[in-house]
N, CA, C, O and CB atoms as a CASP TS submission, in Angstrom:
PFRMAT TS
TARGET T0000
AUTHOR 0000-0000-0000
METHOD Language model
MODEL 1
PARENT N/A
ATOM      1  N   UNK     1     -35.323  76.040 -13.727  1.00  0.00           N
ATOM      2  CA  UNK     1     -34.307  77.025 -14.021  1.00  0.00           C
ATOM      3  C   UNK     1     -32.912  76.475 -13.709  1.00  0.00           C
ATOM      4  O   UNK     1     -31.956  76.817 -14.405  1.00  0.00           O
ATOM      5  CB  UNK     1     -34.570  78.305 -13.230  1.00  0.00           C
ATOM      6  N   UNK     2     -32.774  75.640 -12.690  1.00  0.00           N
ATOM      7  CA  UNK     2     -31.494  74.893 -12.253  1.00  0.00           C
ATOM      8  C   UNK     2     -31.038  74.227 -13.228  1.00  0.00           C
ATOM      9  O   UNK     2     -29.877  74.228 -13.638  1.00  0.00           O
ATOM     10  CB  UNK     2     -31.607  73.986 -11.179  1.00  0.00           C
ATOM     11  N   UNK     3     -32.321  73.386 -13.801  1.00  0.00           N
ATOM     12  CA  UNK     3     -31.816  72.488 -14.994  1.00  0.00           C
ATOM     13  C   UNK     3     -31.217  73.455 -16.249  1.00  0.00           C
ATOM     14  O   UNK     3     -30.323  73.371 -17.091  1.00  0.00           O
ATOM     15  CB  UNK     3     -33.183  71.502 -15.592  1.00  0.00           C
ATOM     16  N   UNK     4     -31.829  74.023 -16.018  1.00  0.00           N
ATOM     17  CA  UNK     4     -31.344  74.985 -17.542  1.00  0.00           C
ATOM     18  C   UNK     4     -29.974  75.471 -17.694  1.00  0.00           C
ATOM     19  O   UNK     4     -29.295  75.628 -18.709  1.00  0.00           O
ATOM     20  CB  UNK     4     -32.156  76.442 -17.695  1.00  0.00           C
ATOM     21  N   UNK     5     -29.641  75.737 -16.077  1.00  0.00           N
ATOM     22  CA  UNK     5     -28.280  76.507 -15.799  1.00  0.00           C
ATOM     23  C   UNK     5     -27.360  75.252 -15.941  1.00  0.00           C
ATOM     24  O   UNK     5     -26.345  75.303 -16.635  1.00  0.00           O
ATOM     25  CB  UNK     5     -28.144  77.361 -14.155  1.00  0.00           C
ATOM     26  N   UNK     6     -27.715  74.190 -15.309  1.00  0.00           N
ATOM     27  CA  UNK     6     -26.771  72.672 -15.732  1.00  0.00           C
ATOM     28  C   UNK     6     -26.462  72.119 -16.959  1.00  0.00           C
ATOM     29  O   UNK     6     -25.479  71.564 -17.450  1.00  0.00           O
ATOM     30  CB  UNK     6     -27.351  71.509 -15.278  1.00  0.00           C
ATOM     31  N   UNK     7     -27.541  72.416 -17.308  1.00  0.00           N
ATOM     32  CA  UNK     7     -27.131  72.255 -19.069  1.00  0.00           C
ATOM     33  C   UNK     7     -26.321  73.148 -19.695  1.00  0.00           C
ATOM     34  O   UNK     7     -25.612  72.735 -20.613  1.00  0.00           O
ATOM     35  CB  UNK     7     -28.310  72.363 -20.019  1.00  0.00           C
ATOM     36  N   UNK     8     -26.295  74.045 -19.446  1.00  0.00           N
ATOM     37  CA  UNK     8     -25.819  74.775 -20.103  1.00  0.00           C
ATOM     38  C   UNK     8     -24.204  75.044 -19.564  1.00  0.00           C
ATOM     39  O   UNK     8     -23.314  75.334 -20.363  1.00  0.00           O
ATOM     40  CB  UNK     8     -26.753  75.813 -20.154  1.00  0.00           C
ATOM     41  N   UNK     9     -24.007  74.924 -18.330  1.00  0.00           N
ATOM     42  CA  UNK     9     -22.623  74.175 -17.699  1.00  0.00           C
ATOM     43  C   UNK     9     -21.878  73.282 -18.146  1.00  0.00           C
ATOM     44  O   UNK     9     -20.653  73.243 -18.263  1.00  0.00           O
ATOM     45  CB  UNK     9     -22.764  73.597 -16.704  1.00  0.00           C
ATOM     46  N   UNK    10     -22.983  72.274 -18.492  1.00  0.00           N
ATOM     47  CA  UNK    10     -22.359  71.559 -19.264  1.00  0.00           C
ATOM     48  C   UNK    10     -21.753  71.389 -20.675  1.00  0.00           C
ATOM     49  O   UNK    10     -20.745  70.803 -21.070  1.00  0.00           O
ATOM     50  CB  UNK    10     -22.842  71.004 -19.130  1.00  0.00           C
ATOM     51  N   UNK    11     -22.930  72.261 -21.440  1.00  0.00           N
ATOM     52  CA  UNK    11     -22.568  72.472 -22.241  1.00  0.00           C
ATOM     53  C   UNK    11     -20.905  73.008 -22.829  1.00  0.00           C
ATOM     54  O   UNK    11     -20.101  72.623 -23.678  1.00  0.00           O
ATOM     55  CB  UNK    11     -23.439  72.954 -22.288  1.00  0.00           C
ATOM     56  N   UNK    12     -20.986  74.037 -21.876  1.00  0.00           N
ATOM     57  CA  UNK    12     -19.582  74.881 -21.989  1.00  0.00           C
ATOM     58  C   UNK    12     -18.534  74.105 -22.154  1.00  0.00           C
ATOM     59  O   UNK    12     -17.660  74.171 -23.018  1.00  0.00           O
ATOM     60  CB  UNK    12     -19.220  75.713 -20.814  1.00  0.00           C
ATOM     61  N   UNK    13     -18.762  72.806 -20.621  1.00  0.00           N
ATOM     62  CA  UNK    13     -17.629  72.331 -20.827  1.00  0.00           C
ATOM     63  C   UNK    13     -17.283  71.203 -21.569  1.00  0.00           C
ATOM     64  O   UNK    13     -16.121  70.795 -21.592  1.00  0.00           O
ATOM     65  CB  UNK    13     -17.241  72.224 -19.895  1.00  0.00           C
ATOM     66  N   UNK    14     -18.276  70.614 -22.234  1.00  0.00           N
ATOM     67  CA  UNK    14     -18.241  69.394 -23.549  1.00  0.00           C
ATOM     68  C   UNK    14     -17.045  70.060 -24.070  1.00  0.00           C
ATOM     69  O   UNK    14     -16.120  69.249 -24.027  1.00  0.00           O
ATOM     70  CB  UNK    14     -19.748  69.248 -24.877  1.00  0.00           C
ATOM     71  N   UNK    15     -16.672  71.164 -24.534  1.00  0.00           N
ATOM     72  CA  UNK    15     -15.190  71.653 -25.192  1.00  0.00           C
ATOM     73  C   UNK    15     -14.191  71.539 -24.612  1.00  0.00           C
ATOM     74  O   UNK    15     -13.119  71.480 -25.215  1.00  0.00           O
ATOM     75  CB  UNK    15     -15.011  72.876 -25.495  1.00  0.00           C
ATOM     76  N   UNK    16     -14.288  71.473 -23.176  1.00  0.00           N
ATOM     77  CA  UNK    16     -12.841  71.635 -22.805  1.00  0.00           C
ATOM     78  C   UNK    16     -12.477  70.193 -22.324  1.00  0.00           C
ATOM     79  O   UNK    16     -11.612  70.103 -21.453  1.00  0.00           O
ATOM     80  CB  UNK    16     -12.574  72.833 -21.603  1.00  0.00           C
ATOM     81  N   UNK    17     -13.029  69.111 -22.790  1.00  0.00           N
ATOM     82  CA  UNK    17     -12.634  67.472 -22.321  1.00  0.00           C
ATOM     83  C   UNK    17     -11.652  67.207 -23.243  1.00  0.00           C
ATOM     84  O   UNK    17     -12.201  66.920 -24.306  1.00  0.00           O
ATOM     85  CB  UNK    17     -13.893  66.204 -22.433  1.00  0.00           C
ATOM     86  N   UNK    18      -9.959  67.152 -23.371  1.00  0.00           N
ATOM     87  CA  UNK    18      -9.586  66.302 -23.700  1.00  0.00           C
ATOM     88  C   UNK    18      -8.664  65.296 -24.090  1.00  0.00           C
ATOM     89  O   UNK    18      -7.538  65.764 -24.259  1.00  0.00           O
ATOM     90  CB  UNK    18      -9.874  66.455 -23.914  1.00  0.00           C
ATOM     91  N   UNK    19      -8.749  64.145 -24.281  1.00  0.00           N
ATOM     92  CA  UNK    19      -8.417  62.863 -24.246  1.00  0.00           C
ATOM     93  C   UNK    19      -7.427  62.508 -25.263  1.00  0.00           C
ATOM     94  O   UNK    19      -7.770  62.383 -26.439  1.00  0.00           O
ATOM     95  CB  UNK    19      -9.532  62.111 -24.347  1.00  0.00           C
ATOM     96  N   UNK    20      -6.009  62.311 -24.814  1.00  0.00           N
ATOM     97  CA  UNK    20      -4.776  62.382 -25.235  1.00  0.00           C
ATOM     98  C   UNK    20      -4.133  60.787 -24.383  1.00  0.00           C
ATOM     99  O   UNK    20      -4.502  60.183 -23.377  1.00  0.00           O
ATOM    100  CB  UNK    20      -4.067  64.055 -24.760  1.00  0.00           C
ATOM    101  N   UNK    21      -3.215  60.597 -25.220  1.00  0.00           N
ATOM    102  CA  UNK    21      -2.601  59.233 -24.877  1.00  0.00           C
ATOM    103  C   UNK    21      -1.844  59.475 -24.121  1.00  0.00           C
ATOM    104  O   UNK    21      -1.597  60.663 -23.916  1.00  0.00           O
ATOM    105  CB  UNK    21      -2.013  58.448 -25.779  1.00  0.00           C
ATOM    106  N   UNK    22      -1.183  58.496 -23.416  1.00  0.00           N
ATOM    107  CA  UNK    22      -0.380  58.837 -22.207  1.00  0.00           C
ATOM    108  C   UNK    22       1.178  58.900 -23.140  1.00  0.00           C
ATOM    109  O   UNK    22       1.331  58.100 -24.063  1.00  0.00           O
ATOM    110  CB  UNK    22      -0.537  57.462 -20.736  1.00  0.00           C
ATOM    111  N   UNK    23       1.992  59.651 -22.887  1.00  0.00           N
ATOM    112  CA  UNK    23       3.228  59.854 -23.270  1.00  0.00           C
ATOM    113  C   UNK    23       4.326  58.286 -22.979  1.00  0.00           C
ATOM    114  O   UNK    23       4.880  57.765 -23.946  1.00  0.00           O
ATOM    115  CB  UNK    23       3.652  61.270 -22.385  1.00  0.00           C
ATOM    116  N   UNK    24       4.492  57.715 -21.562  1.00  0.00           N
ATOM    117  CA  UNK    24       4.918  56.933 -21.179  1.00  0.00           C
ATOM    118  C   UNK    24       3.755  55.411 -21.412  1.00  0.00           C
ATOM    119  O   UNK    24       2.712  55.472 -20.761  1.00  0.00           O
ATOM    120  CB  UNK    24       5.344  57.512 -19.928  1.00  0.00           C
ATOM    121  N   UNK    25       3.951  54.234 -22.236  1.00  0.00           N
ATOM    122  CA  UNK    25       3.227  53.060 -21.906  1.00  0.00           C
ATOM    123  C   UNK    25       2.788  52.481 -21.120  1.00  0.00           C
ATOM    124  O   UNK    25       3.629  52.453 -20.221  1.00  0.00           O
ATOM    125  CB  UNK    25       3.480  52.459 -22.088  1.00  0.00           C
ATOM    126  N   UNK    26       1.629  51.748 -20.728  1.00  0.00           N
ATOM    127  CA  UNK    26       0.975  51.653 -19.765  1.00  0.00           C
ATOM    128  C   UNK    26       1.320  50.230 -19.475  1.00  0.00           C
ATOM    129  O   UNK    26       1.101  49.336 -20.292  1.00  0.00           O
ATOM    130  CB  UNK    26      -0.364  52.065 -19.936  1.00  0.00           C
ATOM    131  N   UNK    27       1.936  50.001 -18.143  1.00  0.00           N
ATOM    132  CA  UNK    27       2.566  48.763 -17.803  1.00  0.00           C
ATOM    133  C   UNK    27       1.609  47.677 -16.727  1.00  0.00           C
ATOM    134  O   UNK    27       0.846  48.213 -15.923  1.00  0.00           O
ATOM    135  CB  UNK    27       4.001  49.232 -17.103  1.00  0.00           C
ATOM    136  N   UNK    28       1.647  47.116 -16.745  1.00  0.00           N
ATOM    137  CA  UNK    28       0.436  46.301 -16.069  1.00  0.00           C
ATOM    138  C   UNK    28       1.521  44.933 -14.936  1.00  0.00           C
ATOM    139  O   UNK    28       1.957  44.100 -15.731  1.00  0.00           O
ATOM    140  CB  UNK    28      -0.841  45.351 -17.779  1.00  0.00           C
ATOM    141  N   UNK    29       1.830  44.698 -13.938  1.00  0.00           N
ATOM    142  CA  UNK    29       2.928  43.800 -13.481  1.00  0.00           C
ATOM    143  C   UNK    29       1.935  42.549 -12.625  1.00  0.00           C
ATOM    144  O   UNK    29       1.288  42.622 -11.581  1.00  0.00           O
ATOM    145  CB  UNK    29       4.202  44.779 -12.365  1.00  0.00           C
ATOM    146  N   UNK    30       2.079  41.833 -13.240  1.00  0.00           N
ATOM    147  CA  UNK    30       0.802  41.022 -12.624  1.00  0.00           C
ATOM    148  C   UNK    30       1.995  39.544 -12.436  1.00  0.00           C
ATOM    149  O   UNK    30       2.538  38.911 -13.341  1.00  0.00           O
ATOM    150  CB  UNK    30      -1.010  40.793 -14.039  1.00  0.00           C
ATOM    151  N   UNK    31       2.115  39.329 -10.826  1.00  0.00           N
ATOM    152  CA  UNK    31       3.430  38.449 -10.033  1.00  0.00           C
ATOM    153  C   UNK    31       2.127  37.157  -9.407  1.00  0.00           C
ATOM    154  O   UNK    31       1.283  37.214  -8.513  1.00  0.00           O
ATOM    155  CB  UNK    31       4.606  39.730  -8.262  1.00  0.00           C
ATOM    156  N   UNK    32       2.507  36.115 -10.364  1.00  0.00           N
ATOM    157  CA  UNK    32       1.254  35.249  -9.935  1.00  0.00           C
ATOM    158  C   UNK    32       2.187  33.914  -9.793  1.00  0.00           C
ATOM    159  O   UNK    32       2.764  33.409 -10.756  1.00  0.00           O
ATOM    160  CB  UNK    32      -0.224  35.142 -11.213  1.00  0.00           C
ATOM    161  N   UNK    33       2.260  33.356  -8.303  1.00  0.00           N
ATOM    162  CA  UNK    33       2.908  32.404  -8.003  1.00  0.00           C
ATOM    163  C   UNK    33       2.007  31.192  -7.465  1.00  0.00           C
ATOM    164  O   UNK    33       1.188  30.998  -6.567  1.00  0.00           O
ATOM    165  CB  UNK    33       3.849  32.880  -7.167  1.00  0.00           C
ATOM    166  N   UNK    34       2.953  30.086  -9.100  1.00  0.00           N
ATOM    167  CA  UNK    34       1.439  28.854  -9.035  1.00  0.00           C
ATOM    168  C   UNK    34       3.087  27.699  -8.580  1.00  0.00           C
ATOM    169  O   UNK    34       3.082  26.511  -8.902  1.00  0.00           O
ATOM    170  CB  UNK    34      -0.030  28.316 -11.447  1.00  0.00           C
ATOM    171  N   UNK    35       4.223  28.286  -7.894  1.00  0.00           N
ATOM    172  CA  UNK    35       4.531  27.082  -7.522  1.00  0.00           C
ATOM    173  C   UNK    35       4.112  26.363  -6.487  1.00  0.00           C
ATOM    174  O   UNK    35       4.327  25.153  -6.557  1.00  0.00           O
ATOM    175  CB  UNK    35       5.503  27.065  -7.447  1.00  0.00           C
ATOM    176  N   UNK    36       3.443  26.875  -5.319  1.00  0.00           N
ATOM    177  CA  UNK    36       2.553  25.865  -4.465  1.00  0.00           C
ATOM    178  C   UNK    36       1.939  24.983  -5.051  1.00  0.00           C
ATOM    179  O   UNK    36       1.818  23.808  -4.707  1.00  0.00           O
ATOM    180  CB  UNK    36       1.595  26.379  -3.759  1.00  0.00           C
ATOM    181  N   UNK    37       1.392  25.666  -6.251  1.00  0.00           N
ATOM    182  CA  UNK    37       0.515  23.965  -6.503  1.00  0.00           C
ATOM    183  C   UNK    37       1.411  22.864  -7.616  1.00  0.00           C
ATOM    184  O   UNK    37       1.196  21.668  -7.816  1.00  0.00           O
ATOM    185  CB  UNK    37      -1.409  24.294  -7.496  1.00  0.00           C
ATOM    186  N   UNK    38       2.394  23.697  -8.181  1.00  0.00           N
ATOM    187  CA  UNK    38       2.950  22.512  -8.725  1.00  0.00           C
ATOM    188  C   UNK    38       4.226  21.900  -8.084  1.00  0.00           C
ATOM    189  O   UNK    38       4.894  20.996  -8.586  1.00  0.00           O
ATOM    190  CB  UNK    38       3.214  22.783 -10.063  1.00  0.00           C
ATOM    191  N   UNK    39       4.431  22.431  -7.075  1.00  0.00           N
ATOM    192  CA  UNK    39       5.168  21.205  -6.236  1.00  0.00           C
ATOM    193  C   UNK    39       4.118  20.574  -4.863  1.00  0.00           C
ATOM    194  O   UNK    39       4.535  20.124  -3.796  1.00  0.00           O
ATOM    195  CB  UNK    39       6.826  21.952  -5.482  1.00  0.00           C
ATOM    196  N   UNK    40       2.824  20.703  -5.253  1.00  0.00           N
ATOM    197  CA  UNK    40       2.355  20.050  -4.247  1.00  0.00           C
ATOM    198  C   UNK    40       1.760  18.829  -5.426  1.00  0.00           C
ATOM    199  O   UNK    40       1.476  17.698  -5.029  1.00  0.00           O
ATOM    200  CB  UNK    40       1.246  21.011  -3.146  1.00  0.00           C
ATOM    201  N   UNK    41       1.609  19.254  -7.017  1.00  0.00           N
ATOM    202  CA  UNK    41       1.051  17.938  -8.038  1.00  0.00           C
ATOM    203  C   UNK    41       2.388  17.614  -8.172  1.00  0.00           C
ATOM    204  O   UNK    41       2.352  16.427  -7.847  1.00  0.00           O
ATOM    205  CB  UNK    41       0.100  18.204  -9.676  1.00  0.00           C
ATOM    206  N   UNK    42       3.512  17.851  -8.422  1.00  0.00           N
ATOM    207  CA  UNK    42       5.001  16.463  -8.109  1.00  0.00           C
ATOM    208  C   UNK    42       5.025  15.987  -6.735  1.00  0.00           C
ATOM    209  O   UNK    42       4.618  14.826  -6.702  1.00  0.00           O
ATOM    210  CB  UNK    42       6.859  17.120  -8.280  1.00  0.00           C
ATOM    211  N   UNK    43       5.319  16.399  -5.674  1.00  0.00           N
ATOM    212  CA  UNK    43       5.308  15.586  -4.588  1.00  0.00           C
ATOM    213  C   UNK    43       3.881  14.082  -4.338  1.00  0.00           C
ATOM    214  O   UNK    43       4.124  12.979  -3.848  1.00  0.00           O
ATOM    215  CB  UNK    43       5.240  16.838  -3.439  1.00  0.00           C
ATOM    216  N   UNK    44       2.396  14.604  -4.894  1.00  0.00           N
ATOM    217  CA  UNK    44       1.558  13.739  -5.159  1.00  0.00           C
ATOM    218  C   UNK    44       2.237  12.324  -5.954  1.00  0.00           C
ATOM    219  O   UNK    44       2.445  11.162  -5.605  1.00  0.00           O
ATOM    220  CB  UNK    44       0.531  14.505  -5.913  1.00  0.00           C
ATOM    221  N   UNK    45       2.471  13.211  -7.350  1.00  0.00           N
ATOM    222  CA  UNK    45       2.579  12.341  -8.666  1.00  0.00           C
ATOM    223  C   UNK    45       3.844  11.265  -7.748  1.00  0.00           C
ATOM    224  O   UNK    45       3.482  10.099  -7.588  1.00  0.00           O
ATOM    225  CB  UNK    45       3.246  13.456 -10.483  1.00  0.00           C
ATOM    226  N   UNK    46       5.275  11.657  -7.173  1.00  0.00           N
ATOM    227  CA  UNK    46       5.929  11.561  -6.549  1.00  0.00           C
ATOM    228  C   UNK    46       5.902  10.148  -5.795  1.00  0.00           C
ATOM    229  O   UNK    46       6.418   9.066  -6.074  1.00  0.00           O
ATOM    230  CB  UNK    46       5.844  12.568  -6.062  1.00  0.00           C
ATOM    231  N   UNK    47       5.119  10.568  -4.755  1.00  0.00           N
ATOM    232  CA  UNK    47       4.549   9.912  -3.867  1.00  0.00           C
ATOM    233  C   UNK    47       3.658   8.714  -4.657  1.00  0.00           C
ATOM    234  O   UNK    47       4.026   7.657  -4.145  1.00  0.00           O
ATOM    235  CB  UNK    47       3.784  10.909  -2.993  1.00  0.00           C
ATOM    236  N   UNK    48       2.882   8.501  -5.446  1.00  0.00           N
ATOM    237  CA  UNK    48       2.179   7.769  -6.175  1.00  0.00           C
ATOM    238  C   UNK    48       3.335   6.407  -6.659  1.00  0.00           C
ATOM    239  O   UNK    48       3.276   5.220  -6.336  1.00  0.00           O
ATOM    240  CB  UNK    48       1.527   8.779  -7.379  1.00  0.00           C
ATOM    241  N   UNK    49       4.573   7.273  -7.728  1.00  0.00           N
ATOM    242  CA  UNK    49       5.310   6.398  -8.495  1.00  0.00           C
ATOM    243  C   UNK    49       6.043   5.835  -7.199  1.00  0.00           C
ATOM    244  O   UNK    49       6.703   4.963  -7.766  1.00  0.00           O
ATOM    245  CB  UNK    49       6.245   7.090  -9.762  1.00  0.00           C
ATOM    246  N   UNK    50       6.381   5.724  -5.899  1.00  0.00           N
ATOM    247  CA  UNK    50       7.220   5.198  -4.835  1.00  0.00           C
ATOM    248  C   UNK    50       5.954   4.130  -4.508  1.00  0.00           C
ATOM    249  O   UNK    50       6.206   2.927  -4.445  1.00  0.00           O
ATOM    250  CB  UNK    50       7.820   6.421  -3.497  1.00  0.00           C
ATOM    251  N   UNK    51       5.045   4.460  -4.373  1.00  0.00           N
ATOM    252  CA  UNK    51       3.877   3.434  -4.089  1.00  0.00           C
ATOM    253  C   UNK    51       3.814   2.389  -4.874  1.00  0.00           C
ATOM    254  O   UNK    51       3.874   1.222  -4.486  1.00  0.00           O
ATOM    255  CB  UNK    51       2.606   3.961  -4.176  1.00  0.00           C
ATOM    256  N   UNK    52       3.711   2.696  -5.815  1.00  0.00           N
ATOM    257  CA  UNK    52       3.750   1.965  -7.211  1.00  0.00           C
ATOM    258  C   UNK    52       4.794   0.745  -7.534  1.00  0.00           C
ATOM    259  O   UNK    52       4.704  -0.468  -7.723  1.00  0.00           O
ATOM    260  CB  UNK    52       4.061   3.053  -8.247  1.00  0.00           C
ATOM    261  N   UNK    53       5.864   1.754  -7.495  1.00  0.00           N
ATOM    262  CA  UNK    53       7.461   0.842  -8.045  1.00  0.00           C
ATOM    263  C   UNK    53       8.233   0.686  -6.876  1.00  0.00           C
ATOM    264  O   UNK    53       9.412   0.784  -7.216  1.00  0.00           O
ATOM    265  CB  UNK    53       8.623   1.744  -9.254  1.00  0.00           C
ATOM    266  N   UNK    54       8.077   0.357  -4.840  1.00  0.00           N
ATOM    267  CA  UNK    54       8.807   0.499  -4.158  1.00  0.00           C
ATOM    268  C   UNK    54      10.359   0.024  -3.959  1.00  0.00           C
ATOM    269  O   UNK    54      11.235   0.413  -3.186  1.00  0.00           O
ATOM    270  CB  UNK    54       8.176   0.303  -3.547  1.00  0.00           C
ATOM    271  N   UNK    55      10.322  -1.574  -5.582  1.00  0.00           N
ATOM    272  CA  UNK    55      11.667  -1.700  -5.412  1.00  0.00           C
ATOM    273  C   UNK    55      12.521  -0.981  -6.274  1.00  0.00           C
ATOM    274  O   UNK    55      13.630  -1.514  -6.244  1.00  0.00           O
ATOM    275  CB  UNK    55      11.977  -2.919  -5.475  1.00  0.00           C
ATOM    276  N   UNK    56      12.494   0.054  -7.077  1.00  0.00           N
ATOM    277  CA  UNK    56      13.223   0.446  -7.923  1.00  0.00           C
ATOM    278  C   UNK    56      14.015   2.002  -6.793  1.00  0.00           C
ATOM    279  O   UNK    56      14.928   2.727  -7.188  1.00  0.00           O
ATOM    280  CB  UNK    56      12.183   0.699  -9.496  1.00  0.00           C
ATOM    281  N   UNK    57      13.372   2.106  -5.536  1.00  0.00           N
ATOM    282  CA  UNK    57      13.916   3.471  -4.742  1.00  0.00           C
ATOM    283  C   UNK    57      14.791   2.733  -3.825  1.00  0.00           C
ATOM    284  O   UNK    57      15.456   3.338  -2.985  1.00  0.00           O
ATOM    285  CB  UNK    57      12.679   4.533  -3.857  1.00  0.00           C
TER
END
């Protein structure tokens, strides 16, 4: 009998769902900081060409 009454709860409210766009655009801010690693691959690369060529520094 519970089930019956749930269904039918539900039923009712299958009508009242609904699904409208948001007025304002949906902004997403995604702050992704990759300079650690690219001044840690120049200081490498860096370090490499001084090894390399020590009389030209």
């Amino acid at each position: 009998m519970k089930a019956i009454a749930a269904l039918a709860g539900l039923a009712l409210l299958a009508g009242c769902i609904n699904v409208t766009a948001p007025d304002k655009p949906i902004v997403i801010q995604l702050d992704i900081n990759i300079r650690a690693d690219v001044v840690l691959a120049l200081a490498e690369d860096a370090a490499n060409t001084i090894e390399d060529n020590p009389d030209i520094f």
